[in-house]
MOPAC internal coordinates of N, CA, C and O (Angstrom, degrees):
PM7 1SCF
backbone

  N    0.0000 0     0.00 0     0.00 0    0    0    0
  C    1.4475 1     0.00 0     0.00 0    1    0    0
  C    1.5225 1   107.11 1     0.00 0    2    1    0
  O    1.2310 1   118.15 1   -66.08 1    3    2    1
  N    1.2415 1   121.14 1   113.92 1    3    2    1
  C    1.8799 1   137.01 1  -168.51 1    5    3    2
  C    1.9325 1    85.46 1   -70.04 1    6    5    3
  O    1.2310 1   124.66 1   -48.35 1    7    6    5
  N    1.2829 1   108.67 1   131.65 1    7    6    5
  C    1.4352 1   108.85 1   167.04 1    9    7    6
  C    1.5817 1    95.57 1  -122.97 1   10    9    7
  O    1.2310 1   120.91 1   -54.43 1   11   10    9
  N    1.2607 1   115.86 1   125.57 1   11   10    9
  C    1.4073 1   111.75 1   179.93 1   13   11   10
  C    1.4978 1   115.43 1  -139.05 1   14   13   11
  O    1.2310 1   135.91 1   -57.81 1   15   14   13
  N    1.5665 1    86.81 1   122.19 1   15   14   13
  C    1.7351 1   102.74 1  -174.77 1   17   15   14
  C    1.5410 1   122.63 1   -36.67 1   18   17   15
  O    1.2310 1   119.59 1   -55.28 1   19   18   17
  N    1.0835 1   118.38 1   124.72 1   19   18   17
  C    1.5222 1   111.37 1  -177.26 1   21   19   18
  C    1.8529 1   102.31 1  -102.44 1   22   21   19
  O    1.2310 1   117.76 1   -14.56 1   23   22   21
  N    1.3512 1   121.88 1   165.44 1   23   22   21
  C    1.5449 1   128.24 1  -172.40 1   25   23   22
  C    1.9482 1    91.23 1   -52.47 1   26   25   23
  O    1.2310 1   126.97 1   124.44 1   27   26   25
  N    0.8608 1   104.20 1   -55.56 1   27   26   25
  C    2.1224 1   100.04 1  -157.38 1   29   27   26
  C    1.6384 1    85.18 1   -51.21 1   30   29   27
  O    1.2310 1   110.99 1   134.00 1   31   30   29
  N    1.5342 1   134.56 1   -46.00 1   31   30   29
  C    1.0404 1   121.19 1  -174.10 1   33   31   30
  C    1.9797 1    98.34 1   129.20 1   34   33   31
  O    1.2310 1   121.53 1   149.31 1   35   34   33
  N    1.0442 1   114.68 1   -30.69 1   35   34   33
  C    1.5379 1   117.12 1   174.33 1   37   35   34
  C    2.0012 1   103.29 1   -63.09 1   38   37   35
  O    1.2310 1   126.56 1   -35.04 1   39   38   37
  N    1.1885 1   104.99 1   144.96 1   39   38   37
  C    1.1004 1   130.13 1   163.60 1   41   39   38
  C    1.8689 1   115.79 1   -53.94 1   42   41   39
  O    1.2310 1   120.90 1   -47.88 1   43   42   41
  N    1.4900 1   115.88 1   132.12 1   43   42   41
  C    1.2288 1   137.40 1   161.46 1   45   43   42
  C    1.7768 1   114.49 1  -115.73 1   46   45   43
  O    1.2310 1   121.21 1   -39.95 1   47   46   45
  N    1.6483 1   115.29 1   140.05 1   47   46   45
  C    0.8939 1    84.95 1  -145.70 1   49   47   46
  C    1.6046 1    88.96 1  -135.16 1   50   49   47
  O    1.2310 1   109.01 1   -49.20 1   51   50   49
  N    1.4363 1   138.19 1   130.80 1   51   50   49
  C    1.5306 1   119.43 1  -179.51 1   53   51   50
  C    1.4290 1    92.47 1  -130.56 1   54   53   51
  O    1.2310 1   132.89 1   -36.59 1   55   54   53
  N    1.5777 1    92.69 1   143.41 1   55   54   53
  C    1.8544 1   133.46 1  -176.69 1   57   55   54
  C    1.0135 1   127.18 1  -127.51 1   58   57   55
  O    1.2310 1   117.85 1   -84.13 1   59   58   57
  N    1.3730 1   121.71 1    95.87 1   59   58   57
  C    1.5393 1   119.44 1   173.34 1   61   59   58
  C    1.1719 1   122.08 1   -44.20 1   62   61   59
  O    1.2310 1   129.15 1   -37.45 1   63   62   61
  N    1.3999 1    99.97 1   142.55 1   63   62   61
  C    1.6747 1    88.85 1   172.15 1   65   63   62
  C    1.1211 1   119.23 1   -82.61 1   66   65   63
  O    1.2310 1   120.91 1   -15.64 1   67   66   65
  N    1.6693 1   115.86 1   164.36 1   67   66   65
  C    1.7474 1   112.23 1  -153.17 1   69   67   66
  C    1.2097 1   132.56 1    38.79 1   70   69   67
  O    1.2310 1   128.05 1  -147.56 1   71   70   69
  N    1.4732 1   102.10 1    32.44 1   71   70   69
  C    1.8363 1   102.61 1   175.46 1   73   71   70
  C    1.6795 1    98.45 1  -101.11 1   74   73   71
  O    1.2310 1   124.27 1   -28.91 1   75   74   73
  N    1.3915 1   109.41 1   151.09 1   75   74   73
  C    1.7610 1   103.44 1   168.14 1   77   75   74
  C    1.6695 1    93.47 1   -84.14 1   78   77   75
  O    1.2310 1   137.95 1    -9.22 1   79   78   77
  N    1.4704 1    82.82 1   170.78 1   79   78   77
  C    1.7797 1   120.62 1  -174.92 1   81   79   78
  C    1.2062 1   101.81 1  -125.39 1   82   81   79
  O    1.2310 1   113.51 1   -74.05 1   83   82   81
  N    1.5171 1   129.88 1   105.95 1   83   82   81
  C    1.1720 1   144.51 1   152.67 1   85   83   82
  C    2.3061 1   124.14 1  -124.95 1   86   85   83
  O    1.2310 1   129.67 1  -114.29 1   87   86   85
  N    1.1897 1    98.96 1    65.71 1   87   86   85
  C    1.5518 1   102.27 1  -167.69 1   89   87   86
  C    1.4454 1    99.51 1  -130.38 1   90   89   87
  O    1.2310 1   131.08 1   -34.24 1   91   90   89
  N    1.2867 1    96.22 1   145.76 1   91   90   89
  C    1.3847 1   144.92 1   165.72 1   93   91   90
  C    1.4898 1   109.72 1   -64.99 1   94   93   91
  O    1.2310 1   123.11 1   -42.89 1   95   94   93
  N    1.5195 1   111.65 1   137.11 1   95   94   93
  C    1.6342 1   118.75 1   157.76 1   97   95   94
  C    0.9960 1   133.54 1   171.10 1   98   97   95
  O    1.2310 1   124.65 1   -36.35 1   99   98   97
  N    1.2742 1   108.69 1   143.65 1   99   98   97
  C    1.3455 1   126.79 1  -137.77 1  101   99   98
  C    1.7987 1   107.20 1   -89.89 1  102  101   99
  O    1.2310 1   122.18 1   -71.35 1  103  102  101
  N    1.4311 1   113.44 1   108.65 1  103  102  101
  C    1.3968 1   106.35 1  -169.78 1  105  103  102
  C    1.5699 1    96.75 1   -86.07 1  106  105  103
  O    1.2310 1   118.47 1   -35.56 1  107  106  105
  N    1.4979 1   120.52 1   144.44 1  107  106  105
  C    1.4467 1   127.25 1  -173.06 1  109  107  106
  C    1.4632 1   105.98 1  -128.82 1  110  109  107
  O    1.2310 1   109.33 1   -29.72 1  111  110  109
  N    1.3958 1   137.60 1   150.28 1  111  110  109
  C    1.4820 1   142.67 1  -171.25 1  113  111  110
  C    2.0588 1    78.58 1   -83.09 1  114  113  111
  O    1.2310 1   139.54 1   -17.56 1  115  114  113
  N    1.2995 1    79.72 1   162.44 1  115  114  113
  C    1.9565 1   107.91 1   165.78 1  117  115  114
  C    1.1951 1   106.57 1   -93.78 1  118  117  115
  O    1.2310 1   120.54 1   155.92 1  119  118  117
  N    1.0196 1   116.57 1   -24.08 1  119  118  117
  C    1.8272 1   112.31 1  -163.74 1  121  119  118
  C    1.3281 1   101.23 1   -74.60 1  122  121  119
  O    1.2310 1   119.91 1   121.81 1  123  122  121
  N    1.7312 1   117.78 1   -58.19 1  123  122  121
  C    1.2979 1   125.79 1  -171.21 1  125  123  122
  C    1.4442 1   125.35 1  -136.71 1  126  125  123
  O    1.2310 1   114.89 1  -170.12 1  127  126  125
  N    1.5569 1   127.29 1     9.88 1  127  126  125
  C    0.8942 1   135.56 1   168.99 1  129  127  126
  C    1.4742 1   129.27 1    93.16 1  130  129  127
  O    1.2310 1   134.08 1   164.14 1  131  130  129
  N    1.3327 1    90.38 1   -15.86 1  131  130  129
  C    1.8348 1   104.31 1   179.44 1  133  131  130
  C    1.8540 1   104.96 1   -62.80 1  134  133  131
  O    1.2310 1   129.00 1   -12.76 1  135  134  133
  N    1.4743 1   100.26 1   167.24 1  135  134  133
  C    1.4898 1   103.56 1  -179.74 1  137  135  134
  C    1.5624 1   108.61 1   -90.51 1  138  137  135
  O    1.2310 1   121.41 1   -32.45 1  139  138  137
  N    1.5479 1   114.90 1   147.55 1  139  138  137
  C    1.1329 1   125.78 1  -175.67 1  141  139  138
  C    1.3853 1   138.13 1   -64.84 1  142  141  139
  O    1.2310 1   108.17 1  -100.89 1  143  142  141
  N    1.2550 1   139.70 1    79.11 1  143  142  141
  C    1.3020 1   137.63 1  -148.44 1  145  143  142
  C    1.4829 1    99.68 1   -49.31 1  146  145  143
  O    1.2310 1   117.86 1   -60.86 1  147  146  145
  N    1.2516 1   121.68 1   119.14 1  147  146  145
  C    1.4985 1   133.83 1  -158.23 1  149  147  146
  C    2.0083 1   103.83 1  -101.18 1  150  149  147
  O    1.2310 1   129.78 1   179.26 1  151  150  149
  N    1.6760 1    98.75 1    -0.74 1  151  150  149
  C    1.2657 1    96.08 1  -168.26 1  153  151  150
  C    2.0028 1   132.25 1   -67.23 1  154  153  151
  O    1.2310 1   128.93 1   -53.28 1  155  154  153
  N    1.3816 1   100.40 1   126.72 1  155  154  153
  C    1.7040 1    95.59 1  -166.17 1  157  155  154
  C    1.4581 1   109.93 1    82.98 1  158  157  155
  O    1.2310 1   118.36 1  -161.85 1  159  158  157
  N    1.1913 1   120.73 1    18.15 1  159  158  157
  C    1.7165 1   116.55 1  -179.66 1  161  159  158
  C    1.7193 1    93.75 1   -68.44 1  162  161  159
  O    1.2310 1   120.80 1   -28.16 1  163  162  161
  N    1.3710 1   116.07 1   151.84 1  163  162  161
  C    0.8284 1   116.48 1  -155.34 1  165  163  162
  C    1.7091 1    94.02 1  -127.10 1  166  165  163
  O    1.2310 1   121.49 1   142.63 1  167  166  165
  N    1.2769 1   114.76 1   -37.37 1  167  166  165
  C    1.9328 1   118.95 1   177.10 1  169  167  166
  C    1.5923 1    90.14 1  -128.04 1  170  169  167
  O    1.2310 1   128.71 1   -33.35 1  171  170  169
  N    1.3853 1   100.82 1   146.65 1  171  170  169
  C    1.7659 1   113.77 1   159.24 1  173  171  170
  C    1.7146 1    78.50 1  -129.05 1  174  173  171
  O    1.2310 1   116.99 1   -35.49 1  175  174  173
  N    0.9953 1   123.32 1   144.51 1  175  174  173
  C    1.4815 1   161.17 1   154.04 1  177  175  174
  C    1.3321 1   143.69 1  -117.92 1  178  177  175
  O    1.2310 1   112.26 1   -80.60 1  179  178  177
  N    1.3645 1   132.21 1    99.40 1  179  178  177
  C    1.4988 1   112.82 1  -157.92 1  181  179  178
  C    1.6751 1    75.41 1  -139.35 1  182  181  179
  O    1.2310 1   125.64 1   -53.10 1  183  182  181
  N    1.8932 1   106.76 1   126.90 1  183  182  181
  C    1.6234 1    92.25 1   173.30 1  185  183  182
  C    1.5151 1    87.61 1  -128.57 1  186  185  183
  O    1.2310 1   130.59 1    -9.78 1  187  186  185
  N    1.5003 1    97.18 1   170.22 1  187  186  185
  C    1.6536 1   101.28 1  -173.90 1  189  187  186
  C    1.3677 1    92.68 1  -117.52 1  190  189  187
  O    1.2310 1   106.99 1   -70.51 1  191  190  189
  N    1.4905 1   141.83 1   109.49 1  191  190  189
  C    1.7047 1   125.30 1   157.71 1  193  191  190
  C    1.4473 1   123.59 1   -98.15 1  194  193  191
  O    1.2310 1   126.19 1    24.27 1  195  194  193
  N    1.2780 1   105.70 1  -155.73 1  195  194  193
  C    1.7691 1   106.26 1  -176.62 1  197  195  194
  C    2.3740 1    90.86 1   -87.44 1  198  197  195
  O    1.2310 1   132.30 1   132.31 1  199  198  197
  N    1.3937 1    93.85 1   -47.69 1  199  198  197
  C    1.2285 1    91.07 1  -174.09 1  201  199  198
  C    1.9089 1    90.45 1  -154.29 1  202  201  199
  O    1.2310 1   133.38 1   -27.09 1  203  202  201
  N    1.8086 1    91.74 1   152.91 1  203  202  201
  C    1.3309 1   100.48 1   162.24 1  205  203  202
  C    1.3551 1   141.18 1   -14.50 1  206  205  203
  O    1.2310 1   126.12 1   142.55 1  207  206  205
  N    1.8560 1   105.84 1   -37.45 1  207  206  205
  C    1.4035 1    76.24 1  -171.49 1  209  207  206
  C    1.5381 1    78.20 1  -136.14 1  210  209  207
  O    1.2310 1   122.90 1  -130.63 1  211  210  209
  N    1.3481 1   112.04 1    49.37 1  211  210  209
  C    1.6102 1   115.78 1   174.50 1  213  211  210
  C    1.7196 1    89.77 1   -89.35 1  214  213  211
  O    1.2310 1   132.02 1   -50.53 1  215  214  213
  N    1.6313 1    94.40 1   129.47 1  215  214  213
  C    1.6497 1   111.80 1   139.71 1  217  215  214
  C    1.3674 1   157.42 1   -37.73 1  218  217  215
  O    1.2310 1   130.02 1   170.05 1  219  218  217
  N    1.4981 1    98.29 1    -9.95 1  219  218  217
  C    1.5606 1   115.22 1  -171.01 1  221  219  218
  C    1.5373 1    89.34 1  -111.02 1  222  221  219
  O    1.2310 1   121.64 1    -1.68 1  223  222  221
  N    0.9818 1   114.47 1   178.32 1  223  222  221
  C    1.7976 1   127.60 1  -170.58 1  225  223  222
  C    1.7719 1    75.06 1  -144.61 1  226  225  223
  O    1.2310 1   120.46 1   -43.09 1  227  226  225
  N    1.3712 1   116.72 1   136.91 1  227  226  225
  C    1.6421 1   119.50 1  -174.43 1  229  227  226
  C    1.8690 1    80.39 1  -104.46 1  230  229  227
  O    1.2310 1   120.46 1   113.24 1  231  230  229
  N    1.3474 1   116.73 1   -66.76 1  231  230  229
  C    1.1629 1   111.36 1   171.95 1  233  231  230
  C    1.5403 1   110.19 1  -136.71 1  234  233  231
  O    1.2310 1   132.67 1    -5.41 1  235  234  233
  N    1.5435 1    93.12 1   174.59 1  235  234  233
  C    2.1088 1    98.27 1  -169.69 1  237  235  234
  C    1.4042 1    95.53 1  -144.30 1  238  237  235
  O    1.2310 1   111.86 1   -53.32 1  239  238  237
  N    1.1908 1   132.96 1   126.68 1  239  238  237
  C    1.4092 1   147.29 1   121.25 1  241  239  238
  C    1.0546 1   119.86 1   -77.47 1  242  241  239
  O    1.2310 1   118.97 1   -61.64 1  243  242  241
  N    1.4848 1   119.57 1   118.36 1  243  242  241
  C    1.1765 1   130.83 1  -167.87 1  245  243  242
  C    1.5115 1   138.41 1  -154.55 1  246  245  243
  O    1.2310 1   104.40 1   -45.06 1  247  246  245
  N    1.2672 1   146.40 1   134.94 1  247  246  245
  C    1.5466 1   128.16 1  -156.83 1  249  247  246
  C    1.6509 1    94.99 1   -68.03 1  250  249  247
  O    1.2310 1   121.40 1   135.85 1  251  250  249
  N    1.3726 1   114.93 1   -44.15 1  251  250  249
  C    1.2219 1   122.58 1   175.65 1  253  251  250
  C    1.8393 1   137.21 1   -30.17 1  254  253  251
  O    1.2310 1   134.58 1   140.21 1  255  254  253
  N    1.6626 1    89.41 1   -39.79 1  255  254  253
  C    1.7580 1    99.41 1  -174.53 1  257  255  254
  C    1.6680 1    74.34 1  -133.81 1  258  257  255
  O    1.2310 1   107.95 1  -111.91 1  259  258  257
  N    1.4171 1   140.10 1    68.09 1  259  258  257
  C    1.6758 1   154.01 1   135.77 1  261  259  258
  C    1.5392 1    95.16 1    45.19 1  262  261  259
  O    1.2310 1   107.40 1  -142.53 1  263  262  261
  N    1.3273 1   141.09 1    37.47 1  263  262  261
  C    1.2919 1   149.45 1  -177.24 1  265  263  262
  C    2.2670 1    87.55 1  -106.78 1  266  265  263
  O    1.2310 1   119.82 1   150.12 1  267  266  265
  N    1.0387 1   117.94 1   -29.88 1  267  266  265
  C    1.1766 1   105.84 1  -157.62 1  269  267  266
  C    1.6442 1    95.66 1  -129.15 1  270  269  267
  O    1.2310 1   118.07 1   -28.59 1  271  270  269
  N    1.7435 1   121.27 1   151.41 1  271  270  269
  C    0.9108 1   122.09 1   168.08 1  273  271  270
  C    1.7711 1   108.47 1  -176.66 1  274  273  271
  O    1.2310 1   133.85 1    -7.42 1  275  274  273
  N    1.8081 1    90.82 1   172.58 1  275  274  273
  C    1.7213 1    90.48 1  -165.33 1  277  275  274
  C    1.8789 1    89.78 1   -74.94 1  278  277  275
  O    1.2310 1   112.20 1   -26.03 1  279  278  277
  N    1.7053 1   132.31 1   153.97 1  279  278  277
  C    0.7891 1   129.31 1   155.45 1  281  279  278
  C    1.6008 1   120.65 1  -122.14 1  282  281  279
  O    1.2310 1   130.63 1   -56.91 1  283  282  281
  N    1.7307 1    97.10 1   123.09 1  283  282  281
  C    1.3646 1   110.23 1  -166.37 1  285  283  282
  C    1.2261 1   130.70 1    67.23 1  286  285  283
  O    1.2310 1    98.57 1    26.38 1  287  286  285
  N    1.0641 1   156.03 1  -153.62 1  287  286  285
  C    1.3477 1   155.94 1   177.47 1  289  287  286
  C    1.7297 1   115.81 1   -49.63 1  290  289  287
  O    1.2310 1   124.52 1   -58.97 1  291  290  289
  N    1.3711 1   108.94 1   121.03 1  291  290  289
  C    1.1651 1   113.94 1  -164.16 1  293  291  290
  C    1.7891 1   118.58 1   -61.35 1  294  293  291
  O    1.2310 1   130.14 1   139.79 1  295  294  293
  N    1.2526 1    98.06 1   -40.21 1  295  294  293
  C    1.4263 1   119.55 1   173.66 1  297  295  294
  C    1.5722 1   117.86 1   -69.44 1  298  297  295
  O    1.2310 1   118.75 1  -178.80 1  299  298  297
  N    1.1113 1   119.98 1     1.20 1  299  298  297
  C    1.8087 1   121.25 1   138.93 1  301  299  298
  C    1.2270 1   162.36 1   -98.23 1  302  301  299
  O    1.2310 1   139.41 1  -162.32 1  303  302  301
  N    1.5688 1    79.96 1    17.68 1  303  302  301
  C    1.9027 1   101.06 1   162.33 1  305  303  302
  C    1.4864 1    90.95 1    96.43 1  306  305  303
  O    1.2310 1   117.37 1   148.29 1  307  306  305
  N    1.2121 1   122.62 1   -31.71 1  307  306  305
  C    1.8117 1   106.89 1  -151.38 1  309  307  306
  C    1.6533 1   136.00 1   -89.71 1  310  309  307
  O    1.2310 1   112.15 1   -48.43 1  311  310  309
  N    0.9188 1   132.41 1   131.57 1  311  310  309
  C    1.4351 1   139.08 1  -157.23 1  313  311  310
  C    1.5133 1   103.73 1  -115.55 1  314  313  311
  O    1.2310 1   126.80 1   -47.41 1  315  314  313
  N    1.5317 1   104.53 1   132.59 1  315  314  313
  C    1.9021 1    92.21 1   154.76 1  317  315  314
  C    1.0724 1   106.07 1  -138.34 1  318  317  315
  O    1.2310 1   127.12 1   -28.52 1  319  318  317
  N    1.3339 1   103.90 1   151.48 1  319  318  317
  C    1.7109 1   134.12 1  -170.22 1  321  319  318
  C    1.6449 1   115.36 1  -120.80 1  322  321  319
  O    1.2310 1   124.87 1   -48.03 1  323  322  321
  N    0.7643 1   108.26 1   131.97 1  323  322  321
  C    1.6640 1   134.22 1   163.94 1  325  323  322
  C    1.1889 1   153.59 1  -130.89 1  326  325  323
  O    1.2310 1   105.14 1    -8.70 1  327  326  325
  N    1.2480 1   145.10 1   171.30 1  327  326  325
  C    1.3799 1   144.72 1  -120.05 1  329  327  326
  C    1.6515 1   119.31 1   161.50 1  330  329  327
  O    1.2310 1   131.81 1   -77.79 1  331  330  329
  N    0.8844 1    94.80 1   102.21 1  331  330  329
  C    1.4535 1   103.40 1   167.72 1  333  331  330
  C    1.2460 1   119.73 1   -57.79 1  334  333  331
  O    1.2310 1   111.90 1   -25.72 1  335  334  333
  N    1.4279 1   132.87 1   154.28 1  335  334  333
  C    1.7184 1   125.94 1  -177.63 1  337  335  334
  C    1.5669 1    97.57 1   -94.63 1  338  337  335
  O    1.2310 1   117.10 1  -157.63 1  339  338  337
  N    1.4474 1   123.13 1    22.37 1  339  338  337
  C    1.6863 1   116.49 1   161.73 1  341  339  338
  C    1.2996 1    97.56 1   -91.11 1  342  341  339
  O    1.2310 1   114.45 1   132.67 1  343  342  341
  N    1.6669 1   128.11 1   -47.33 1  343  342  341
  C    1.4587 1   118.78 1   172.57 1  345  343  342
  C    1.1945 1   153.73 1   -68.17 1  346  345  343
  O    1.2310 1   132.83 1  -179.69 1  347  346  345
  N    1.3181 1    92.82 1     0.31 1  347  346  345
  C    2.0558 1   119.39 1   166.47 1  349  347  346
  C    1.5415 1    84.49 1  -109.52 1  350  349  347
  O    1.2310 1    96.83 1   124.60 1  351  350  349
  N    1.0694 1   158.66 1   -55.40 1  351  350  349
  C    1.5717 1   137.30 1   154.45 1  353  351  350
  C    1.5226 1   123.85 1     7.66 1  354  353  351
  O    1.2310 1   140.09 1   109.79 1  355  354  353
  N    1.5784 1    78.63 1   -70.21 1  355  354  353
  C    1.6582 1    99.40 1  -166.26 1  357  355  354
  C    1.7640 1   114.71 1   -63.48 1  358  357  355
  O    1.2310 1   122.87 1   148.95 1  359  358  357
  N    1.5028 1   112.11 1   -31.05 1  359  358  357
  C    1.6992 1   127.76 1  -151.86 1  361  359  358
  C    1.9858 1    94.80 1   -44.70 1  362  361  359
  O    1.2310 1   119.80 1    12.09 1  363  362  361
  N    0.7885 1   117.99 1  -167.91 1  363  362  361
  C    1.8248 1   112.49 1  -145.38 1  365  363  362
  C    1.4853 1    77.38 1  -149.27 1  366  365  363
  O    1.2310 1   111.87 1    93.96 1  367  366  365
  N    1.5433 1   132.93 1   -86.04 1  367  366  365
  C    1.2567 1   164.83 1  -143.05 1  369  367  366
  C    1.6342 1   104.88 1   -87.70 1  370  369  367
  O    1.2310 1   125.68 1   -49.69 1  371  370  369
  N    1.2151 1   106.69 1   130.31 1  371  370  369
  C    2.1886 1   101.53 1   172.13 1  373  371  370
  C    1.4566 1    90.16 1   -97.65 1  374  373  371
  O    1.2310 1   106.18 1   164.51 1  375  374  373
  N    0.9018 1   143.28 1   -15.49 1  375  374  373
  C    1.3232 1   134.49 1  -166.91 1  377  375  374
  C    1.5239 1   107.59 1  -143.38 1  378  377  375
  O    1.2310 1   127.74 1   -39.76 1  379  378  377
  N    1.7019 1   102.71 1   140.24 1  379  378  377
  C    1.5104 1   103.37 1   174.64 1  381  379  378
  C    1.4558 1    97.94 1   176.48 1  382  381  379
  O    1.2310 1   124.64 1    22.82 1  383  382  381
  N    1.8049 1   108.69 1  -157.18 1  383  382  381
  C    1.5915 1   106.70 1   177.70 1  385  383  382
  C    1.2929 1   106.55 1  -140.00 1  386  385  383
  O    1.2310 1   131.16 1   -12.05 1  387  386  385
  N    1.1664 1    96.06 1   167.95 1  387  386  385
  C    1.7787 1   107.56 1  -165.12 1  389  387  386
  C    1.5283 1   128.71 1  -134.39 1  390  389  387
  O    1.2310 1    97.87 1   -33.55 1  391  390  389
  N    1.0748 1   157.11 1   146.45 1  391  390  389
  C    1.1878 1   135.33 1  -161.68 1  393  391  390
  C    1.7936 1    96.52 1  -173.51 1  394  393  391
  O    1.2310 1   125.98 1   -24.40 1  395  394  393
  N    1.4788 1   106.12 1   155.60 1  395  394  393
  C    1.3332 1   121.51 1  -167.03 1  397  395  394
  C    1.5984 1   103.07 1  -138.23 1  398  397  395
  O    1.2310 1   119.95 1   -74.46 1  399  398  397
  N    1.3053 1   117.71 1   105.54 1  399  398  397
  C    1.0371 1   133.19 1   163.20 1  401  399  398
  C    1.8670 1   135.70 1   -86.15 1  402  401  399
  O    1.2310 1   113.87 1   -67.53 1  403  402  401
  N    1.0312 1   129.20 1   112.47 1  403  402  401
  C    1.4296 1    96.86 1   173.94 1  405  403  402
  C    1.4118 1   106.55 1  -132.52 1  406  405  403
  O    1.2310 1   123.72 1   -28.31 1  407  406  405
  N    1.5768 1   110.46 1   151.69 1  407  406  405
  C    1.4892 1   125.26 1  -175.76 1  409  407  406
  C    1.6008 1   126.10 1  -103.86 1  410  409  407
  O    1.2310 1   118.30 1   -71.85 1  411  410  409
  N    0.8095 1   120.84 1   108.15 1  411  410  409
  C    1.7854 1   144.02 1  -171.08 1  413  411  410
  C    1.4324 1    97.95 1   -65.51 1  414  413  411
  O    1.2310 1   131.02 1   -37.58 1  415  414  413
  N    1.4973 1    96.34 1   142.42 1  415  414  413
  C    1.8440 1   109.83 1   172.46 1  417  415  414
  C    1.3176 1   112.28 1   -60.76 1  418  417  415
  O    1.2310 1   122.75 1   172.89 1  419  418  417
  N    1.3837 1   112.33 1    -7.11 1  419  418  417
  C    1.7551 1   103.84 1  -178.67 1  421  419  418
  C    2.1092 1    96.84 1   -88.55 1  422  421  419
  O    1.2310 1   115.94 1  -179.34 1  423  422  421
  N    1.5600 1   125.31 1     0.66 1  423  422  421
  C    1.0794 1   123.72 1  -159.42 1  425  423  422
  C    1.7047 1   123.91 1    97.02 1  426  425  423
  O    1.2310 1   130.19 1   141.71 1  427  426  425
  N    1.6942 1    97.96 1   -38.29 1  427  426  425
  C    1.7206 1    96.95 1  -170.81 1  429  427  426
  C    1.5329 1   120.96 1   -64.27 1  430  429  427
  O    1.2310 1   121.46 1   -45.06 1  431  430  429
  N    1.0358 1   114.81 1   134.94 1  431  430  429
  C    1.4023 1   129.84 1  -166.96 1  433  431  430
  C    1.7308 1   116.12 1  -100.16 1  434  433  431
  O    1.2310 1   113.56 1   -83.97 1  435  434  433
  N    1.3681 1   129.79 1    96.03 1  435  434  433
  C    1.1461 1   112.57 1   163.52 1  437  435  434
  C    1.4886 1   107.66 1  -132.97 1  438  437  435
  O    1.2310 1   130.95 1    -5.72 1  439  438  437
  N    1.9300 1    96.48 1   174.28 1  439  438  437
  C    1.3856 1   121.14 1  -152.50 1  441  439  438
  C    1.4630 1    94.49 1   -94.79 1  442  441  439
  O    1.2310 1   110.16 1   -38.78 1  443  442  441
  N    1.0402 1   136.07 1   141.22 1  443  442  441
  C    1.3039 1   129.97 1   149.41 1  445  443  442
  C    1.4686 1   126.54 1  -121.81 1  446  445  443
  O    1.2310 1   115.83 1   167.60 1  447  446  445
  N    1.0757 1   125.53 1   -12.40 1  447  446  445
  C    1.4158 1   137.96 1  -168.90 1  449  447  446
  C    1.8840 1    90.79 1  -123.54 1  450  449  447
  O    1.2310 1   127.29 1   -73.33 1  451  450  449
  N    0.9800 1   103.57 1   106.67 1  451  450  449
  C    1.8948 1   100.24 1   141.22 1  453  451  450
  C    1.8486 1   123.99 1  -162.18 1  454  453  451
  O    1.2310 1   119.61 1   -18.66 1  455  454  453
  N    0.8046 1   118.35 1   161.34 1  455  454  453
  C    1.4120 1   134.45 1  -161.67 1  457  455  454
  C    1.5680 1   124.80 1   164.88 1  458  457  455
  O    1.2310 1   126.14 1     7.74 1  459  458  457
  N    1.3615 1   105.81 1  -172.26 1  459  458  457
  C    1.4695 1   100.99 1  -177.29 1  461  459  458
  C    1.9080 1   110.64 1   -90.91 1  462  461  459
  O    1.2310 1   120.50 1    16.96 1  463  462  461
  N    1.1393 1   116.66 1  -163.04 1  463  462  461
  C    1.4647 1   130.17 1  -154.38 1  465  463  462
  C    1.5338 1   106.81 1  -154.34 1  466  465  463
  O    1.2310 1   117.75 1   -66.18 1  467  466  465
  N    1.4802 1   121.89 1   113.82 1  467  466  465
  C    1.2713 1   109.98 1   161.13 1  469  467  466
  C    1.2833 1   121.94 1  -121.13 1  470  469  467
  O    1.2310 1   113.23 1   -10.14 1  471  470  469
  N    1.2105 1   130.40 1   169.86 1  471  470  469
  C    1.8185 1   129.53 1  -169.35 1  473  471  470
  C    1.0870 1    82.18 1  -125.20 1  474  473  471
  O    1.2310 1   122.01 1   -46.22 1  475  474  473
  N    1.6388 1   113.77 1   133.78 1  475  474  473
  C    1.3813 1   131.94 1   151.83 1  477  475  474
  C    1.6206 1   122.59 1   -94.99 1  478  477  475
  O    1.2310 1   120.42 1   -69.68 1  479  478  477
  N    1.4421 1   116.80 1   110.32 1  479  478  477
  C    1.6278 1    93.37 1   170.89 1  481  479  478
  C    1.6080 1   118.52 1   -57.92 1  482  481  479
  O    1.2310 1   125.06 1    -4.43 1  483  482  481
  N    1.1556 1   107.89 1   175.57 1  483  482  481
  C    1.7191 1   135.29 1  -149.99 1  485  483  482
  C    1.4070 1   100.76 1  -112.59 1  486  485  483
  O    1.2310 1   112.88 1   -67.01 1  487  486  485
  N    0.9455 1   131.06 1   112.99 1  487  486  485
  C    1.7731 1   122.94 1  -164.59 1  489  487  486
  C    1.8314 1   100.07 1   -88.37 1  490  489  487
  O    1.2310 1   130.34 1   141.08 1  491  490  489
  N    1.2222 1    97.67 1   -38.92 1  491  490  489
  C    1.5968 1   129.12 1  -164.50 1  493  491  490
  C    1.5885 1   102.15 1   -88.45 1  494  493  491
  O    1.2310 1   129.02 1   -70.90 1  495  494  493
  N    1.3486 1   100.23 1   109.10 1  495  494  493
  C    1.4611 1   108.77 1  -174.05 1  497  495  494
  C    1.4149 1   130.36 1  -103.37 1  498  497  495
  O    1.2310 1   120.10 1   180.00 1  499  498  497

């Protein structure tokens, strides 16, 4: 999955369709760059829609539905996410936005991942 830096600095992100999702990444503070002590996170959330305040979820990685989780030592920022190639199959929309939230045992909720989303058709059938 191509993650490509956009100017603000958030991630854009294009997915073939019917490709699996198996990646790594590295959540980093804004302030100073270090990795995010991930310890006791309680949701990782990353949904892809048509738009912000669209109703459909196109796709979800998530701790919630076991698509999302802390990997390895909590205290190195890093998360992995996955996807079956039925759920980039399924996506509805070639274009939309996406964003990755996760929520801490103290409750606080922040975003770290957002940008847009593109679907690539699959040439290879």
């Amino acid at each position: 999955m191509p993650l490509l830096p956009s100017p603000s600095g958030d991630l854009d992100v294009e997915i073939y369709a019917g490709q699996s999702i198996d990646y790594t990444l590295t959540l980093t503070r804004r302030d100073n760059g270090q990795p995010v002590d991930l310890t006791g996170v309680s949701l990782i959330d990353w949904q892809f829609r048509r738009s912000p305040e669209g109703a459909s979820i196109e796709l979800q990685m998530s701790t919630a539905n076991g698509r999302a989780a802390v990997e390895g030592d909590p205290t190195n920022g890093q998360i992995r996410v996955t996807a079956p190639a039925s759920a980039t199959a399924a996506i509805q929309t070639k274009e939309g936005t996406q964003d990755l939230f996760v929520t801490f045992a103290s409750g606080t909720v922040v975003p770290y991942v957002s940008g847009r989303y593109r679907l690539l058709p699959r040439t290879t059938k």
